[in-house]
C-alpha positions in Angstrom: 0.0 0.0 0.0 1.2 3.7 -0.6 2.5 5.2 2.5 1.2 8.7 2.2 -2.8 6.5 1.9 -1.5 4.2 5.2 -0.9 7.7 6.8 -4.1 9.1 6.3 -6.0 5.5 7.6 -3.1 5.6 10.4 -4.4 8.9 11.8 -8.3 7.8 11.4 -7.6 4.7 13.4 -5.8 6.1 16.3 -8.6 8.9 16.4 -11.3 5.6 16.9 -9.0 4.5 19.7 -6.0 2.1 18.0 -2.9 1.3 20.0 0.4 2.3 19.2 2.4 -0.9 19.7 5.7 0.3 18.6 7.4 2.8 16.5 6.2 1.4 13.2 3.3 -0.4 14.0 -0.2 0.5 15.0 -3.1 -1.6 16.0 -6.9 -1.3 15.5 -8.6 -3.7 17.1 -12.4 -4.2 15.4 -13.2 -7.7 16.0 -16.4 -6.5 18.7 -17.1 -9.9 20.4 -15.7 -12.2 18.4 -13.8 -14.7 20.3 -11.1 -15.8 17.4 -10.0 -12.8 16.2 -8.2 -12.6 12.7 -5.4 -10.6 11.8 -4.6 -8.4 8.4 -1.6 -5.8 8.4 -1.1 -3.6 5.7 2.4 -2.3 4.8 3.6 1.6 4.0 6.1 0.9 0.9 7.3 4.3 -0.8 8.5 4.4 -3.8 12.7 4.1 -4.2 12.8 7.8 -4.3 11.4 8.7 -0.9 13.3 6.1 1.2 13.1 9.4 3.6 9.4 7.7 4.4 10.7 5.1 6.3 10.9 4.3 9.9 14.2 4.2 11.2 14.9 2.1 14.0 18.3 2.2 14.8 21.6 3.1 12.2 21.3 1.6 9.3 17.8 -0.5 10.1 15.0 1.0 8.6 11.8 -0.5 8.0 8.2 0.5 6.7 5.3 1.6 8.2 2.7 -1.2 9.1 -1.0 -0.9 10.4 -2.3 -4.3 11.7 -6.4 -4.4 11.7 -7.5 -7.4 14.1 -10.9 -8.4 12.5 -13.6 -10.5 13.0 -13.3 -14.3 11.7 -16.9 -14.7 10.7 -16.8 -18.5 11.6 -17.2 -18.6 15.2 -21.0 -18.4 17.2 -21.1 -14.6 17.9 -19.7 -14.1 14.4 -21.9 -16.1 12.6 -25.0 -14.7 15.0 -24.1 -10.9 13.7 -23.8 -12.5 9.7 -27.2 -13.9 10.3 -29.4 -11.3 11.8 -27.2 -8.6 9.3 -28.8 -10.7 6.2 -31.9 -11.1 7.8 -32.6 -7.4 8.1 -31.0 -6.7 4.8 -33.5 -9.6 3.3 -36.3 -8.4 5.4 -35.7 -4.6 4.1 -35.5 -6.0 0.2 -38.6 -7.8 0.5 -40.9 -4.9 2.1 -39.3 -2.3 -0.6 -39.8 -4.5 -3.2 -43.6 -4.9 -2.2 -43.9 -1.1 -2.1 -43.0 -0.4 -5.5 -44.6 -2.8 -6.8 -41.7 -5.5 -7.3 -41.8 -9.1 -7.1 -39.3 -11.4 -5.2 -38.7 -15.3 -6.0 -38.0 -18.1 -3.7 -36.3 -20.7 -5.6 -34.5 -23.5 -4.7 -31.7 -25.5 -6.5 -30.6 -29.0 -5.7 -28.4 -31.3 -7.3 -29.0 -34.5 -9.1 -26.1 -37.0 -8.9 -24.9 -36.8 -11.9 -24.3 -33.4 -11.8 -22.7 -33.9 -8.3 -20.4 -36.7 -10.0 -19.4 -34.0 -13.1 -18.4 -31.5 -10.3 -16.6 -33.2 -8.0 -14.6 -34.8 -11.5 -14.1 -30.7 -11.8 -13.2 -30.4 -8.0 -10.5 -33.1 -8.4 -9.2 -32.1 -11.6 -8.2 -28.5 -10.2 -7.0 -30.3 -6.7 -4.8 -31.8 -9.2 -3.2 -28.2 -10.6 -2.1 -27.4 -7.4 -0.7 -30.7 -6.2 -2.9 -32.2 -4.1 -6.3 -34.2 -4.0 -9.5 -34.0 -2.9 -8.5 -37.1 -0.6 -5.9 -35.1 0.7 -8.3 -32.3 1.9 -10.6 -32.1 4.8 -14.2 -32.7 4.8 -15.1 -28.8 5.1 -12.4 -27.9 2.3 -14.0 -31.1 0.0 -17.7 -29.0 0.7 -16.4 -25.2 0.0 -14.5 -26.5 -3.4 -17.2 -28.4 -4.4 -19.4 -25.2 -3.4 -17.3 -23.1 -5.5 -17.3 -25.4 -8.4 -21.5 -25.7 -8.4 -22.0 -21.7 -7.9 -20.2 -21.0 -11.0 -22.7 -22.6 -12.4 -24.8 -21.0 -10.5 -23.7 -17.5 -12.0 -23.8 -19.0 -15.6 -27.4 -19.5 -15.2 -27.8 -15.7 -14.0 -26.5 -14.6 -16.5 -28.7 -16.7 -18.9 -31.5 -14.9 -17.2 -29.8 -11.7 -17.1 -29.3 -12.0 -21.5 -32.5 -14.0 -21.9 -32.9 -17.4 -23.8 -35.2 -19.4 -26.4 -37.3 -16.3 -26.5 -37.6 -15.0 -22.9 -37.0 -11.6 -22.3 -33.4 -10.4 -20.4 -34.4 -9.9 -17.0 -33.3 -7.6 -14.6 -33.2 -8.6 -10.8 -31.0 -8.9 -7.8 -30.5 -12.0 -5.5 -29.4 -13.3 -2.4 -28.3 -17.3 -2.2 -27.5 -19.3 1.1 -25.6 -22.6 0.8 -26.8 -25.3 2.6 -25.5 -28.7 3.5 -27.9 -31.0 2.9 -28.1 -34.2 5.2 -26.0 -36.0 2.7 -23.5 -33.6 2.7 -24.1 -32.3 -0.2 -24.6 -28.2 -1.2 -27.8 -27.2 -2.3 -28.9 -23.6 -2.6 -32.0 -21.0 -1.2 -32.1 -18.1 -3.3 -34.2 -14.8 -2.9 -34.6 -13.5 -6.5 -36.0 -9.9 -6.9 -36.8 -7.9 -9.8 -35.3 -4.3 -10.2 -37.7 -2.7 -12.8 -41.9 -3.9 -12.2 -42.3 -2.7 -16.1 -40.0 -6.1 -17.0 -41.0 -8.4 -14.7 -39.6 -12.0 -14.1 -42.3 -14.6 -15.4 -41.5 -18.2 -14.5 -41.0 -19.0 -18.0 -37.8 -17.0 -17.8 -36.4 -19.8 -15.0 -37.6 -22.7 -17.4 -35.7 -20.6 -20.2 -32.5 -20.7 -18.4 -32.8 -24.2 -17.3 -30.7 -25.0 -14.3 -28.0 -27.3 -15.1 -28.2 -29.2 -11.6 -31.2 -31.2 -11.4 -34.3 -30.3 -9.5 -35.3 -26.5 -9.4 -38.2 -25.1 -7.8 -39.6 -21.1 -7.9 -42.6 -19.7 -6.4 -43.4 -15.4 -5.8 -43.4 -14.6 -2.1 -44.9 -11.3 -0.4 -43.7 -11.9 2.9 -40.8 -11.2 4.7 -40.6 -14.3 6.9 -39.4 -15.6 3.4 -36.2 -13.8 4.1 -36.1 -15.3 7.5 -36.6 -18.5 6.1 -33.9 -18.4 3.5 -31.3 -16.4 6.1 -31.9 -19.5 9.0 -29.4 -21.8 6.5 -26.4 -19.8 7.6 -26.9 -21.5 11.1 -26.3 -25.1 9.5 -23.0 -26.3 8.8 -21.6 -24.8 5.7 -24.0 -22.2 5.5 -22.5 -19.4 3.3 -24.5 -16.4 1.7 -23.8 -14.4 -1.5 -25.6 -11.6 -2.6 -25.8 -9.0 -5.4 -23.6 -6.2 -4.9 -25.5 -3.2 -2.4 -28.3 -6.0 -2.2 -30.7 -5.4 1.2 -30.1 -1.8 1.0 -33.1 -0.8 -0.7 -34.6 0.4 2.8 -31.8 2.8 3.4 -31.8 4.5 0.1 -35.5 4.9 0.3 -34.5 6.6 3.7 -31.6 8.6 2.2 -33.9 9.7 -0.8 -37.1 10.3 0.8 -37.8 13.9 2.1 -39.1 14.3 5.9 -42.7 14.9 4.6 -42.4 11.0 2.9 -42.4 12.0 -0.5 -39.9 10.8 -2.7 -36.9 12.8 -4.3 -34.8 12.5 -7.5 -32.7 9.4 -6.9 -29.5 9.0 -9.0 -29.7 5.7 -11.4 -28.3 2.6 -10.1 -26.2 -0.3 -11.1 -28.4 -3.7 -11.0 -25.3 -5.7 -12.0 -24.4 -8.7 -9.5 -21.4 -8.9 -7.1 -20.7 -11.2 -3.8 -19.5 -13.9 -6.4 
């Protein structure tokens, strides 16, 4: 990282209370109450010319400036607690926004048949293979997150099948959430929350049939109600649980907020990418 940027998020993070732990390195501790805390430390490198910016510590020793960040891990109970009730309300928020302006939301639900499951772990193994190892070799919850990885790029191939529109459907335009499950088999399967972004093109089921899902079994139906998002969110408990999302999705509630004037009506909002992230 530049050193003259590390100075700037130096000085915010010793004005929100970070330690100075020695003469070139400062500590920000953010973690809240997470109980396995993870570390990330970011390096001041100047270019050759200003050598000037480093920190000397005795004749001849000099060394850069360094800002370590202890953050939360996201995998322990507290952690996984605050990742659950953040999607729910961000689900929740999507859902009731959605319903005011007149926009539908999906629940859908992809599984996988065994044959796919048998073409994707032949994937899984193949890349084990590039780096030198094997899926043997790895341990049950690596063999689930590469075999996760391999089926949700699939996953976003079908978005975007729906996103450019097939055998006649028209492109649609929506964003998502998704929540991997482990299935009693041990197997990933996949909750989605599917929400159009413009009610003049809206998302018939025909457009899901259009863009078959490669997997196996696929079901949709239109929800209303936000205990839908609670339903979908509750798979983040379970072993393996992981959620994705469409980039800025759940934060449809806070820019109605932002853009809304204190009398309720609405103001000019500025246009808005629909494009998905979180992959």
């Amino acid at each position: 990282m530049h050193h003259d940027r590390l100075m700037r998020m130096c000085a915010r993070a010793l004005d929100q209370g970070a330690q100075l732990v020695s003469a070139i390195r400062i500590r920000h501790d953010v973690f809240g109450d997470c109980i396995d805390p993870r570390s990330v430390v970011h390096f001041g490198r100047p270019e050759p010319p200003a050598l000037d910016r480093m920190v000397t510590i005795s004749p001849g020793k000099r060394k850069p400036l360094e800002l370590e960040f202890r953050v939360r891990c996201n995998k322990c109970k507290p952690c996984s607690r605050r990742l659950q009730n953040m999607w729910r309300h961000r689900a929740v928020g999507e859902v009731i926004v959605a319903n005011f302006e007149k926009r539908r939301t999906w629940f859908a639900t992809l599984t996988c048949s065994p044959a796919y499951l048998y073409r994707a772990k032949a994937v899984c193994e193949e890349e084990a293979v590039r780096t030198s190892t094997t899926l043997d070799g790895m341990s049950a919850e690596q063999q689930f997150h590469k075999l996760d990885s391999v089926i949700y790029r699939d996953i976003q191939r079908w978005f975007k099948r729906l996103r450019f529109g097939r055998r006649g459907a028209k492109a649609a335009q929506f964003i998502y959430l998704c929540v991997t499950e482990a299935h009693r088999s041990g197997e990933p399967h996949y909750h989605l929350l599917i929400t159009e972004t413009n009610p003049d093109n809206p998302l018939l089921k025909a457009a899901f049939r259009s863009g078959l899902w490669p997997g196996g079994y696929a079901a949709f139906k239109l929800v209303s109600s936000p205990s839908a998002a609670g339903y979908v969110v509750k798979y983040l408990r379970k072993q393996g649980g992981r959620v994705r999302a469409s980039k800025d999705y759940g934060l449809a509630m806070e820019r109605r907020l932002r853009y809304s004037d204190p009398g309720g009506s609405s103001c000019e909002r500025p246009e808005e990418s629909t494009d998905a992230g979180g992959g």
